[in-house]
C-alpha positions as CSV (number, residue, x, y, z in Angstrom):
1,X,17.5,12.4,-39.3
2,X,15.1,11.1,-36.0
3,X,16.4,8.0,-35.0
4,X,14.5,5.8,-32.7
5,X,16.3,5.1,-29.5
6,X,14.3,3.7,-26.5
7,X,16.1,5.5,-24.0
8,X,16.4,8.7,-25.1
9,X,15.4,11.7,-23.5
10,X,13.5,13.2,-26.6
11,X,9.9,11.9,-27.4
12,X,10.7,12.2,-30.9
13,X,13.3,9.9,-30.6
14,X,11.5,7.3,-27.8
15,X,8.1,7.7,-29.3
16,X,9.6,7.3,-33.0
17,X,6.9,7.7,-35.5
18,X,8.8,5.9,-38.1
19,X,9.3,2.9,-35.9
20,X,5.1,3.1,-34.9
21,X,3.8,3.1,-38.9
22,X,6.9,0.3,-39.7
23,X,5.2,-1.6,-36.3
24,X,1.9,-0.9,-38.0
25,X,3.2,-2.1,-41.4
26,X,5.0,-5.3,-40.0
27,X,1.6,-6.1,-38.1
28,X,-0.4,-6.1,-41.0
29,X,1.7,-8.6,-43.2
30,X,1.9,-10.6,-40.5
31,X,-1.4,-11.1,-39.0
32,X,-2.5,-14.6,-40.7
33,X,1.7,-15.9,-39.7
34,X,1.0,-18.6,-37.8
35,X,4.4,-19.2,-36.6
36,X,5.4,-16.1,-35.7
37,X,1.6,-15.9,-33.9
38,X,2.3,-19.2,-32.2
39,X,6.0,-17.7,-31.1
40,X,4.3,-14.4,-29.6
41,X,1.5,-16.6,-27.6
42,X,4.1,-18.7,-26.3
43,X,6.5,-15.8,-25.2
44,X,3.7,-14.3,-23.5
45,X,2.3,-17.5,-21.7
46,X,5.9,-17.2,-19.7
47,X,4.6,-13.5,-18.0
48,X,7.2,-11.9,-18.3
49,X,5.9,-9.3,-21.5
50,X,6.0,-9.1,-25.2
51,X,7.4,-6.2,-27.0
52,X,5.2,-3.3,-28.7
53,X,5.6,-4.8,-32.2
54,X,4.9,-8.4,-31.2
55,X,1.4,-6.8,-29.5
56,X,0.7,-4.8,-32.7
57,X,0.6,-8.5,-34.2
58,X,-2.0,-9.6,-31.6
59,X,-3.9,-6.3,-32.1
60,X,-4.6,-7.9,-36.0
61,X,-5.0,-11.3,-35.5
62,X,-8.6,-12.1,-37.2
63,X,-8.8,-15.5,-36.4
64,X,-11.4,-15.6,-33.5
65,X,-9.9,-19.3,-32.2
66,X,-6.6,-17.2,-31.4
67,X,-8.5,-14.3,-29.9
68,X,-9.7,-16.9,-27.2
69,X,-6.8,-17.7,-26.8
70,X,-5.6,-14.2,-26.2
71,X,-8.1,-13.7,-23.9
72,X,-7.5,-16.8,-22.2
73,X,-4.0,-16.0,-21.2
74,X,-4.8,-12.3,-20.2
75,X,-6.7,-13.2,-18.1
76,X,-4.2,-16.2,-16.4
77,X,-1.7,-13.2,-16.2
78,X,-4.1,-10.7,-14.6
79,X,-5.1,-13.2,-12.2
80,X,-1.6,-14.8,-11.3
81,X,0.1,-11.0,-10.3
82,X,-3.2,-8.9,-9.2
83,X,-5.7,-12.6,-8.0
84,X,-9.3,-11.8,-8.2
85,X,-9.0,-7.6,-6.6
86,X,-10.3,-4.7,-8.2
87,X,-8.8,-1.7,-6.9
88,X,-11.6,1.0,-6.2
89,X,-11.1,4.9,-6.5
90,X,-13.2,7.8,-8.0
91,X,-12.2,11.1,-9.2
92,X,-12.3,14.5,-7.4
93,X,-12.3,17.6,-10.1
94,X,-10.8,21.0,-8.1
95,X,-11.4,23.4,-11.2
96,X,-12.2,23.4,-14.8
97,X,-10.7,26.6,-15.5
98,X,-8.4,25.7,-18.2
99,X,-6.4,27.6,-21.0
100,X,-5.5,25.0,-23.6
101,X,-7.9,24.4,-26.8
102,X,-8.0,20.7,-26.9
103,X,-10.9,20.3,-29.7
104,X,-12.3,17.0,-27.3
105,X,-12.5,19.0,-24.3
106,X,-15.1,20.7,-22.8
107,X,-13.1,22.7,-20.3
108,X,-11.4,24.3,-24.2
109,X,-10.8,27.7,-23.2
110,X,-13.0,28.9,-25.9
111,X,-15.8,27.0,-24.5
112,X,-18.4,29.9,-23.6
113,X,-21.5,27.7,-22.3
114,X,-20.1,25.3,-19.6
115,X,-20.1,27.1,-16.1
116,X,-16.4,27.8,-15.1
117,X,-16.0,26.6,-11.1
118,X,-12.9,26.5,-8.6
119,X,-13.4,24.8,-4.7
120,X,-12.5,26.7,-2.4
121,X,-10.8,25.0,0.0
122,X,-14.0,24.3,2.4
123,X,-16.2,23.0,-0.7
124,X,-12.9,20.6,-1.3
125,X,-13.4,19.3,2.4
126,X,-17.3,19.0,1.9
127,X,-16.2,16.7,-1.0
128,X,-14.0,15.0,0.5
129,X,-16.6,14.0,3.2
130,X,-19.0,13.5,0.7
131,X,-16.6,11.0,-0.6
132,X,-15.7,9.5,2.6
133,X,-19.2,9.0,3.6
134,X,-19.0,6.9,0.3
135,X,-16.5,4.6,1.3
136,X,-13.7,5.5,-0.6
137,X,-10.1,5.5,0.7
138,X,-8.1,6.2,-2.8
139,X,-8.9,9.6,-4.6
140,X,-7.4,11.3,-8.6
141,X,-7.6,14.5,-8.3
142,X,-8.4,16.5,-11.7
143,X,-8.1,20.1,-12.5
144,X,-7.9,21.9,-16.1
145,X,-4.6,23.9,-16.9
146,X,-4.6,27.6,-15.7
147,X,-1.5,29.4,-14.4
148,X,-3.7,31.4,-11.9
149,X,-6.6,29.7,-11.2
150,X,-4.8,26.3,-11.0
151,X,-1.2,27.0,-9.5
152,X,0.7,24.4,-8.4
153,X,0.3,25.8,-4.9
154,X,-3.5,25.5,-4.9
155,X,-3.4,21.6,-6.0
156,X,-0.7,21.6,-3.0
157,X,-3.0,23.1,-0.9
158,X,-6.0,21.1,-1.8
159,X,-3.2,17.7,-1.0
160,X,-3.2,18.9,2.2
161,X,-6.5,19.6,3.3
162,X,-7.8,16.0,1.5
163,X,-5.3,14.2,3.6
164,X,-5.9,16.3,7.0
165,X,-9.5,15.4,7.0
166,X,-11.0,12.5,9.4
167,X,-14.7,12.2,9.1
168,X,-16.1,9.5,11.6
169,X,-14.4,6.1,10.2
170,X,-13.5,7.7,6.9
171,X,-10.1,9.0,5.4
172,X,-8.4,9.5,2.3
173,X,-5.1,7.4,2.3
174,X,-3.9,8.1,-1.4
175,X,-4.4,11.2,-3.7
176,X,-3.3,10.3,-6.8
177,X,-3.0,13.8,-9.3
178,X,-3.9,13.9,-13.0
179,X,-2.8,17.3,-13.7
180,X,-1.1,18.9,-17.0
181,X,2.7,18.4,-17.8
182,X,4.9,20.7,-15.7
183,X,8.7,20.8,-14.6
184,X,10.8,18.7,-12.4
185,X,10.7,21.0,-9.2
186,X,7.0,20.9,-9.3
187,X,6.8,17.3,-9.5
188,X,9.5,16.9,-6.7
189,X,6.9,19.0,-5.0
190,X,3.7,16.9,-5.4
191,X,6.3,14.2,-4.3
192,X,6.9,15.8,-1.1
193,X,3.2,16.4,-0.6
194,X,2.9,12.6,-0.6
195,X,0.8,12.2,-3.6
196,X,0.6,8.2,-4.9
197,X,0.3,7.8,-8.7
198,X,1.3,11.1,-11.5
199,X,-1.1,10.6,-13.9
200,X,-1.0,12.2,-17.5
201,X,-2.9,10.6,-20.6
202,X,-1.4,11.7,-24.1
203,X,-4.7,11.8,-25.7
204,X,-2.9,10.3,-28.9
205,X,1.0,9.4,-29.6
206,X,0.2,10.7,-33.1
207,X,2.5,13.8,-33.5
208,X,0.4,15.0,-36.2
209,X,-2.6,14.9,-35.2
210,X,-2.0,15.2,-31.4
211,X,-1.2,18.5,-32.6
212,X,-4.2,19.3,-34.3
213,X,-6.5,18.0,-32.0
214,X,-4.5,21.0,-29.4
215,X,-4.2,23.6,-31.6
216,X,-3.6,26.7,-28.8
217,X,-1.7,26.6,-25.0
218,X,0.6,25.0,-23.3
219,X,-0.6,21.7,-24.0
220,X,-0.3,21.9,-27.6
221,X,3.5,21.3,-26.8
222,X,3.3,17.6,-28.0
223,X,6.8,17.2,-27.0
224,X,7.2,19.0,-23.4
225,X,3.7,16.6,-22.7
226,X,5.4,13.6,-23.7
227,X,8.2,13.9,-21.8
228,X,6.3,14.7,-18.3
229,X,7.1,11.1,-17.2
230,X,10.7,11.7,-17.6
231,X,10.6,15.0,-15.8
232,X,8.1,13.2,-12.9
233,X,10.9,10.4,-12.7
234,X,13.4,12.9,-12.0
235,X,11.3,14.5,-9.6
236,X,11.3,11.4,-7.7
237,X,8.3,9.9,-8.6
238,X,8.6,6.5,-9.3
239,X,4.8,5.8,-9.9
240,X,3.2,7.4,-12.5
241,X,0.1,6.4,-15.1
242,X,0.0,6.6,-18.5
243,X,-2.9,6.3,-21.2
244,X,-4.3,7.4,-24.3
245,X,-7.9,8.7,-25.1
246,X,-9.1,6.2,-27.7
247,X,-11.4,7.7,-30.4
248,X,-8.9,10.4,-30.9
249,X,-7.1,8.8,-33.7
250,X,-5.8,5.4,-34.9
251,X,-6.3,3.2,-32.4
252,X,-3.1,0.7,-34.0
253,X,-1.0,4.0,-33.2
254,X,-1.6,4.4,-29.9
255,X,-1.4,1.0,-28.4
256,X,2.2,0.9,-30.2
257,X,2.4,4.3,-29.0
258,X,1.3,3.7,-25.3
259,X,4.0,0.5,-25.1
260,X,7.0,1.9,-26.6
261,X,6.1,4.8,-23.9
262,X,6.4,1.9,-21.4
263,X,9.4,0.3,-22.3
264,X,11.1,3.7,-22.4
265,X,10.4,4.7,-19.0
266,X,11.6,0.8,-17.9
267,X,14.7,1.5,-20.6
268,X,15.6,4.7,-18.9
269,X,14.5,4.3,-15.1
270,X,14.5,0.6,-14.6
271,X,10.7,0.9,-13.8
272,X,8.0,1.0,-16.5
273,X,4.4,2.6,-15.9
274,X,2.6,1.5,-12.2
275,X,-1.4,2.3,-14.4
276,X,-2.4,2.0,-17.2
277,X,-5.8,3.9,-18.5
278,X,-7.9,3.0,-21.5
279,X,-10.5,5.8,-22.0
280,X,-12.7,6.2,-24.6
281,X,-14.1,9.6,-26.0
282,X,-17.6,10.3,-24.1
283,X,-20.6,13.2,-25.4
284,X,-19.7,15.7,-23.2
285,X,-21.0,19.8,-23.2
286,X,-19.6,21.5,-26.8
287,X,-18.2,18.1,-27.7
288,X,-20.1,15.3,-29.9
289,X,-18.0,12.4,-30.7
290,X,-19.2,11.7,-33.5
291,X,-17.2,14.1,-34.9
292,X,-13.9,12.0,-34.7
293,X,-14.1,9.1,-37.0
294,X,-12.0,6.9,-34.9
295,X,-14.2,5.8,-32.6
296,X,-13.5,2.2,-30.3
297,X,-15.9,-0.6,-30.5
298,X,-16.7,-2.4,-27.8
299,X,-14.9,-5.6,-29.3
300,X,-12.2,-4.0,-30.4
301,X,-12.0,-2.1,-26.7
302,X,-11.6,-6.0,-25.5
303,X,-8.8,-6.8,-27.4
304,X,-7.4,-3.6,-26.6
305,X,-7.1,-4.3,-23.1
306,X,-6.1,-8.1,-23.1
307,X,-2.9,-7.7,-25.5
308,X,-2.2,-4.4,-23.3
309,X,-2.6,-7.2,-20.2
310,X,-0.2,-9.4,-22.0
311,X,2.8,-6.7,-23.0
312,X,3.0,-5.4,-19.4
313,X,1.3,-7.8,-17.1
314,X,2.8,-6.1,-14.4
315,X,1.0,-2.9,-14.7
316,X,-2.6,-2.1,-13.3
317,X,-5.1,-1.0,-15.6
318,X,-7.7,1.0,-15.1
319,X,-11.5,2.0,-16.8
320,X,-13.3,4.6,-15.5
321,X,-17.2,5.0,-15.3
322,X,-17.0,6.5,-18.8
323,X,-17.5,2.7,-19.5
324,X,-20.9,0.8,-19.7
325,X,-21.4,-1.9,-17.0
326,X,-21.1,-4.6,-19.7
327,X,-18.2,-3.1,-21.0
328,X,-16.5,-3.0,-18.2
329,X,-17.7,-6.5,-17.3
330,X,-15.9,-7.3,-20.6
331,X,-12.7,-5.8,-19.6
332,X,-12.6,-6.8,-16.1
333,X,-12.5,-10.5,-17.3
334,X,-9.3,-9.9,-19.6
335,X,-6.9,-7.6,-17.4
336,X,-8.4,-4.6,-15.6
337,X,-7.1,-4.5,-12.5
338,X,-8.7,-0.7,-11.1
339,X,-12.5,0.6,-11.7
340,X,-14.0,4.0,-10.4
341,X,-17.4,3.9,-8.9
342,X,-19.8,6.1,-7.8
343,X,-18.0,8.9,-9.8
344,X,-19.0,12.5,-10.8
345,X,-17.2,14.5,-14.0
346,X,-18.2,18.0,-12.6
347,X,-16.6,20.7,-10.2
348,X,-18.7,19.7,-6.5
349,X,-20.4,16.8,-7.8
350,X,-21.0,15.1,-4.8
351,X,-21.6,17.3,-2.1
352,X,-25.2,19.0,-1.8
353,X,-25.8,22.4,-2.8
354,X,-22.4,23.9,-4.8
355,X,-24.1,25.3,-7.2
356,X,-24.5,23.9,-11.4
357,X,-22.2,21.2,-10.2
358,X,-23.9,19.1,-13.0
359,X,-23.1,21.9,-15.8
360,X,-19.8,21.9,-15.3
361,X,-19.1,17.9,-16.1
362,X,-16.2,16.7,-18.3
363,X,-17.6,14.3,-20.2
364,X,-20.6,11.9,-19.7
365,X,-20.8,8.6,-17.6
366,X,-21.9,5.5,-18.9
367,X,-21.9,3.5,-15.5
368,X,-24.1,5.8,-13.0
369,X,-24.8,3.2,-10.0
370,X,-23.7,4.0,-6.6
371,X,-20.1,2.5,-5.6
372,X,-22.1,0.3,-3.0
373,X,-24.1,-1.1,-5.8
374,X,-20.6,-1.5,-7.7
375,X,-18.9,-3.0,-4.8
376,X,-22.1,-5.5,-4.7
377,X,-22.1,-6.2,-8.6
378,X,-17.9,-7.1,-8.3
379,X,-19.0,-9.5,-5.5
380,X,-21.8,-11.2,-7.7
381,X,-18.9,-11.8,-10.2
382,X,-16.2,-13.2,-7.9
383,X,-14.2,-10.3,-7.8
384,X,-12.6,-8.1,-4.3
385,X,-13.6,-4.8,-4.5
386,X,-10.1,-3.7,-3.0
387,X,-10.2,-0.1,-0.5
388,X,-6.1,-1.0,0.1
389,X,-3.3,1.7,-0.4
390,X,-0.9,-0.4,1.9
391,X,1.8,-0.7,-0.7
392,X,2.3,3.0,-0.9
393,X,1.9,3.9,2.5
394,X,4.5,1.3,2.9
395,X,7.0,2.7,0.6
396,X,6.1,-0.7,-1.8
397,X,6.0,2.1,-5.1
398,X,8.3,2.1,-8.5
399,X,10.7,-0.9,-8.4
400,X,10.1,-2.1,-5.1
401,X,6.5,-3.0,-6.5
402,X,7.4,-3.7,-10.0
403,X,10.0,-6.4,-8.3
404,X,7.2,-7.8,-6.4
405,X,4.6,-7.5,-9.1
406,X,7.0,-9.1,-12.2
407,X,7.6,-12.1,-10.1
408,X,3.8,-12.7,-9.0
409,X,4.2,-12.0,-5.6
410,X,2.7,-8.9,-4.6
411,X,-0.3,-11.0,-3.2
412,X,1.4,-12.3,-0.6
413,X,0.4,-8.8,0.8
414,X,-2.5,-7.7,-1.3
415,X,-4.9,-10.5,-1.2
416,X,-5.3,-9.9,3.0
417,X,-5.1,-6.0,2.9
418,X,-7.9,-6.2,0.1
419,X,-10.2,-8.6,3.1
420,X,-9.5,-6.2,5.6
421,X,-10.1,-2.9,4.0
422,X,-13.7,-5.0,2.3
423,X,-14.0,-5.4,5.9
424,X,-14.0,-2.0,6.8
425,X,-15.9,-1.0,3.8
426,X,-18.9,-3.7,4.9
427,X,-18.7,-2.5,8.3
428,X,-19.3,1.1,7.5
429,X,-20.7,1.6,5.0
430,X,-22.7,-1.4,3.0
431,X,-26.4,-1.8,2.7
432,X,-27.3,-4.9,4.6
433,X,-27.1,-7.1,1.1
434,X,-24.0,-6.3,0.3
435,X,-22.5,-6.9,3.8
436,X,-23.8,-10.0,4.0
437,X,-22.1,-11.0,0.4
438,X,-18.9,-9.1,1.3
439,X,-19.1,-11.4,4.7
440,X,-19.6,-14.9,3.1
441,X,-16.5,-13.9,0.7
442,X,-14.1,-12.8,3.0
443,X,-14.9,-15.9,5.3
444,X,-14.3,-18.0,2.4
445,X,-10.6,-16.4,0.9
446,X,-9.3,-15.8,4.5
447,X,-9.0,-19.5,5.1
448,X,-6.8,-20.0,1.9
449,X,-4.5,-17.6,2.3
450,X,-1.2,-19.6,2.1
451,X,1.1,-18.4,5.0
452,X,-0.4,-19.9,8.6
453,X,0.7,-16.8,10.1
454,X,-0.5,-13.9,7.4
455,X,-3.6,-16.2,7.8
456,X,-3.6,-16.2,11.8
457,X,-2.9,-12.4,11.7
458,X,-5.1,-11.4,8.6
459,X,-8.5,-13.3,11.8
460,X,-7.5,-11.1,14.7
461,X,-7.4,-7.8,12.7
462,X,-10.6,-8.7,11.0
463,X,-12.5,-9.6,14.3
464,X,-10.6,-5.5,15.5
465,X,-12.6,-4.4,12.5
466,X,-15.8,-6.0,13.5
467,X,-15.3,-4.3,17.3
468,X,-14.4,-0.7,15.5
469,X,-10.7,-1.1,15.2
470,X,-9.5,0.4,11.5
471,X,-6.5,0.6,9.5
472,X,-4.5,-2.7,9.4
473,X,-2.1,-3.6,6.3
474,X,0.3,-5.8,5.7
């Protein structure tokens, strides 16, 4: 018999589906308790977590006074560890050759319609200009799963060419990968090839229907794809993103299923998850939605995020452009710490002329505006668009940041590297509106930043950006 033991090496056993549906059980009876409610609010006031069956409790709650109050204290938490900075990245899809059948997948190997494309190494630098010329500083690089269209050695390769490539002010300073599950020498590989984040989504933590939602390839391994954290831990590396795709199945299961992930990675390594994503199931070539029955509301989506924001305050969160602005205006305000902007889905989306680059999406995106009109919007609302990848080039990652993070300190550092690298980003690349409001912000937060001499040091590098100078962090 499966027994459920948080830091075992088997996902059966950490990712115990008989500890999940008595979670979902216990939640249920107990979401009008007002005691135990008021216990689980008061525990998670303090920051320092709640466990995956005190958040199933919160996921329930119908009384709409205590889902203010939820919010409310999501959002103290979000704003005590991360302040008021929104990390900016977008996505950079190398192939969509791909093998497995996942059923919500366009890139399903069975897929006949959607035009197959691999960069070469030259359309990956056009792209990476293309980016670049964006503003962007942070990249996830996305491929399908194919053993010889997508080695390991071309995502190697395309590492370094991204990172080798300086186009007037612009460089890419952090590649974080989202590719499928593979072994420990591989990930001690994309360790050594400096990537930041490992990123793998389980789709669902339901066993049962994860696999029937993958009926054919190498994915459809529910239990090698769990445990790719593990195996990325013993690679050595110590940040890596986790996420479900909600819509897929029981959204209850999965938000159990995405925490007990977390506290088995901080049960076994001492560090728990550095992101986590929330996506929700978009239209996409061969794939209608409304053919899975679980779909998200935007409510629910809400509440989704703030108790996540509340179990593990310490990890960033991120929603991707699959999101409506007002939905991700929603979320923003209850925990997400990391938005994409300006993003394409498709194989050479953003460089001109590569060929039915459009065809070849992944999915859909809700929010289409440019990332300067992003970066502008984020301004309106109070918030700093963030360009800084200073704790990772400074070997902050894994437990060194979850230290920092968990006692509310990381913006000692990450409130003046997120001015400067705005700085940069107003200097170089801003329409004239959004300079000026980027400007008037940073003028504002530099003169309340606590230390005198952070403070004194944060000026002079932002008067080295006005005269060309790039590149400071803390």
């Amino acid at each position: 018999m499966i027994k459920y033991d948080v830091k075992s090496e088997h996902a059966a056993e950490f990712i115990h589906d008989g500890e999940i549906r008595e979670t979902l059980k216990y939640a249920w009876e107990h979401k009008a308790d007002k005691a135990l409610i008021e216990e689980i609010l008061a525990k998670a006031e303090k920051g320092a977590g709640i466990s995956h069956r005190e958040a199933a409790v919160l996921i329930e709650v119908e009384d709409k006074e205590i889902e203010e109050r939820i919010f409310a204290i999501a959002r103290r938490l979000k704003e005590h560890i991360y302040g008021n900075r929104i990390v900016m990245f977008a996505p950079l899809y190398l192939s969509n050759y791909c093998i497995n059948g996942c059923v919500y997948c366009p890139y399903h190997a069975k897929n006949r319609t959607i035009p197959r494309r691999k960069l070469t190494q030259e359309e990956i630098r056009r792209e990476v200009i293309a980016l670049q010329d964006m503003g962007h500083k942070r990249l996830a690089l996305e491929t399908g799963e194919h053993p010889t269209k997508n080695p390991i050695e071309y995502v190697l390769e395309s590492i370094d060419t991204i990172y080798s490539i300086h186009h007037k002010n612009g460089a890419i300073r952090r590649v974080n990968v989202n590719i499928a599950a593979t072994t420990v020498e591989n990930y001690t590989r994309l360790k050594d090839a400096g990537i930041g984040t490992y990123i793998l989504f389980e789709e669902t933590y339901d066993r049962e229907a994860y696999e029937k939602l993958h009926p054919t390839g190498p994915k459809s391994d529910w239990a090698y794809h769990t445990e790719a954290m593990d195996r990325a831990m013993l690679g050595g590396i110590d940040d890596v993103g986790v996420g479900a795709l909600f819509g897929l199945s029981n959204y209850r299961y999965d938000v159990v299923g995405i925490l007990m992930h977390a506290e088995h990675l901080e049960a076994r390594f001492g560090v728990g998850p550095h992101t986590i994503s929330v996506p929700r199931i978009r239209p996409a070539d061969d794939i209608d939605p409304r053919d899975f029955p679980n779909a998200v509301t935007d409510e629910v989506f809400r509440r989704i995020v703030a108790v996540l924001r509340i179990a593990v305050p310490y990890t960033g969160m991120i929603v991707s452009t699959r999101e409506s602005q007002r939905c991700r205006e929603l979320v923003l305000d209850v925990g997400v710490s990391q938005l994409s902007g300006g993003s394409k889905t498709s194989v050479g989306g953003y460089a001109e002329g590569i060929v039915d680059a459009e065809d070849s999406a992944q999915f859909d995106i809700s929010d289409n505006r440019t990332l300067d009109e992003i970066v502008g919007w984020l301004l309106e609302l109070g918030y700093i668009p963030s360009f800084c990848t200073a704790c990772y080039r400074e070997g902050r990652t894994g437990d060194r940041f979850m230290s920092l993070a968990k006692r509310g300190l990381i913006g000692n550092c990450c409130a003046p590297n997120a001015l400067m690298t705005l700085a940069e980003y107003l200097e170089d690349y801003a329409s004239p509106r959004v300079k000026l409001e980027g400007l008037k912000m940073i003028d504002r937060l530099k003169q309340v930043i606590p230390s005198e001499k952070i403070r004194r040091i944060t000026e002079d590098n932002l008067k080295a950006i006005v005269e060309g100078k790039r590149d400071f962090r803390f």
